[in-house]
C-alpha positions in Angstrom: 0.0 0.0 0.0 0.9 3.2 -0.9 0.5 6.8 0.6 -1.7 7.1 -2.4 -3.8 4.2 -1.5 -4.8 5.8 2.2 -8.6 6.6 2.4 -8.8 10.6 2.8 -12.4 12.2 4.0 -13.2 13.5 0.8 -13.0 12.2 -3.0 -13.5 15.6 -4.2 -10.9 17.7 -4.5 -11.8 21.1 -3.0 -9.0 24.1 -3.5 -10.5 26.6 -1.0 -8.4 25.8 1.5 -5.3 25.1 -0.1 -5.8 28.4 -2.1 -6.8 30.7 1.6 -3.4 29.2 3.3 -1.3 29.9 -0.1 -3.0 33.7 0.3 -2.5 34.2 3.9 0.7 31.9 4.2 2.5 32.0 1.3 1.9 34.7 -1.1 3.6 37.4 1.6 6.8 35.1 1.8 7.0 34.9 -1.8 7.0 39.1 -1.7 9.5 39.2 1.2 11.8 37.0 -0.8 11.1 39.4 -4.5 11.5 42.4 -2.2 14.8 40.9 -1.0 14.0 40.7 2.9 14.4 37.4 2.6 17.1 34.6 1.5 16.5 31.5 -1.1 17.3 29.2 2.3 14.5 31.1 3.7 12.0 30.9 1.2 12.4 27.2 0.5 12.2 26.8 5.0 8.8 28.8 5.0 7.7 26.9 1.8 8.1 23.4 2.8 5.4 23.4 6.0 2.6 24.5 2.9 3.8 22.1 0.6 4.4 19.1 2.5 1.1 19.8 4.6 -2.0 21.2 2.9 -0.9 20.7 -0.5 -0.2 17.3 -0.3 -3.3 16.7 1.2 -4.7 18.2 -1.6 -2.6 16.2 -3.9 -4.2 13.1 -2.8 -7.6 13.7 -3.0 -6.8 14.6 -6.7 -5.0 11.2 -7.2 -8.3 9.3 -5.6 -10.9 11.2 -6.8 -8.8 10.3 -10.6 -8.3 6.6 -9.4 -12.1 6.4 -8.4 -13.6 8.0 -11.6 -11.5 6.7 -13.9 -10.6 2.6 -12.9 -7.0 3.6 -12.4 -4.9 1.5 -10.5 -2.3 4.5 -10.0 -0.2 1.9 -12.4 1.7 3.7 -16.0 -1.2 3.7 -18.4 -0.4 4.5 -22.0 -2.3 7.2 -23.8 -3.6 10.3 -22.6 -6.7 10.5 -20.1 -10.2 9.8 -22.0 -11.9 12.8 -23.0 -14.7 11.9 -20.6 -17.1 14.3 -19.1 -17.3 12.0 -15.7 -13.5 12.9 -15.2 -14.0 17.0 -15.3 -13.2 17.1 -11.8 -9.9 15.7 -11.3 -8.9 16.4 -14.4 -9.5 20.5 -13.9 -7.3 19.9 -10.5 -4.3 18.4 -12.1 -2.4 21.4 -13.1 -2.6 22.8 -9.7 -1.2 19.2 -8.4 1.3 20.0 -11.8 2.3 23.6 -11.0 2.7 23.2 -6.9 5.7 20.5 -8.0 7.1 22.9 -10.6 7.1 25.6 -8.0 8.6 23.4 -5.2 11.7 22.3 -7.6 12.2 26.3 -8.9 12.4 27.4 -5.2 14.7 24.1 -4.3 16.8 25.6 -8.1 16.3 29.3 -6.6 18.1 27.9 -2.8 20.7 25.6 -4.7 21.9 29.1 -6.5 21.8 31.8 -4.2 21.7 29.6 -0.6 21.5 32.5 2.3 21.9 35.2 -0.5 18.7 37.5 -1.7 17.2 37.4 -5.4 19.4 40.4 -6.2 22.2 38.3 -6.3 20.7 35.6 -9.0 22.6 35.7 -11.9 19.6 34.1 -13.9 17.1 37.2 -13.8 14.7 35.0 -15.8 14.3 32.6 -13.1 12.6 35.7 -10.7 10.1 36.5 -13.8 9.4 33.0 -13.6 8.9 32.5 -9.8 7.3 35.8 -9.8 4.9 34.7 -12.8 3.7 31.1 -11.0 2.9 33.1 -7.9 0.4 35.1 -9.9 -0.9 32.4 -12.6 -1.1 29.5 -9.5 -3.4 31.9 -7.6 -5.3 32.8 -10.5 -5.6 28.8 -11.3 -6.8 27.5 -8.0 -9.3 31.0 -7.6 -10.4 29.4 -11.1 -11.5 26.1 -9.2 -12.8 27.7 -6.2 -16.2 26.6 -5.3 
C-alpha cells in the first residue's frame, strides 16, 4: 500500500483551503523574498510546511478522486486521459497538483543558487520573472476552481 492508497475524507478535491493558506501563508513570503528581505534558504524553510502539509493533502484527493472516476490503478497507463465528461473534476485539479511541483523544484533551483543570498544576487534574472509569474498564474488557477 501506498501513501496514495490511504482513504482521505473527501474524494472531491476542494481548492479553497489550499488556495486561503497559499494567500495568507504563502503569497507574503513569496513578496519578502522578490523584495529581497528574505534569503532563497528562507524561502524554501517557510515553503516546505505548505507544501508538505495542505498541498499534499490536496494532492491526494486529486490522485483518488482520478483513481475512483476513472478505474486507475495508479499503475503507468499508456495514452492520454479519455476525453470523458465524468473525469472533469480531477482532471481540472491536475495542473494545480502540476504547478505546486514545478514551483517546489524552482524554489529548491532558486536555494541551490543563491543559498543565504537575496534574489538580487541571482545571476539568472529569468528565473525571478518566472517565480514571480507562477505566484500570480497559480493563484489565478486554483481562484479558477474555487467553489
Amino acid at each position: 500500500m501506498t501513501i496514495a492508497d490511504r482513504t482521505l475524507s473527501t474524494t472531491s478535491p476542494d481548492v479553497g483551503p489550499l488556495l486561503k493558506e497559499y494567500r495568507e501563508q504563502f503569497v507574503p513570503v513569496a513578496m519578502d523574498y522578490l523584495e529581497r528581505r528574505i534569503s532563497a534558504n528562507e524561502l524554501r524553510r517557510r515553503w516546505k510546511p505548505h507544501y508538505l502539509g495542505t498541498f499534499h493533502q490536496y494532492d491526494l484527493t486529486v490522485e483518488q478522486a482520478w483513481r475512483q472516476q476513472s478505474g486507475s490503478t495508479g499503475r503507468l497507463e499508456s495514452g492520454g486521459p479519455p476525453a470523458d465528461p465524468h473525469h472533469e473534476t480531477p482532471l481540472a485539479h491536475f495542473p494545480v497538483s502540476v504547478a505546486y511541483n514545478n514551483l517546489d523544484r524552482l524554489i529548491e533551483v532558486l536555494a541551490i543558487e543563491l543559498g543565504d543570498q537575496t534574489v538580487d544576487k541571482s545571476r539568472i534574472r529569468e528565473r525571478t520573472v518566472d517565480f514571480a509569474h507562477v505566484i500570480d498564474s497559480l493563484d489565478a488557477l486554483m481562484a479558477s476552481l474555487d467553489n
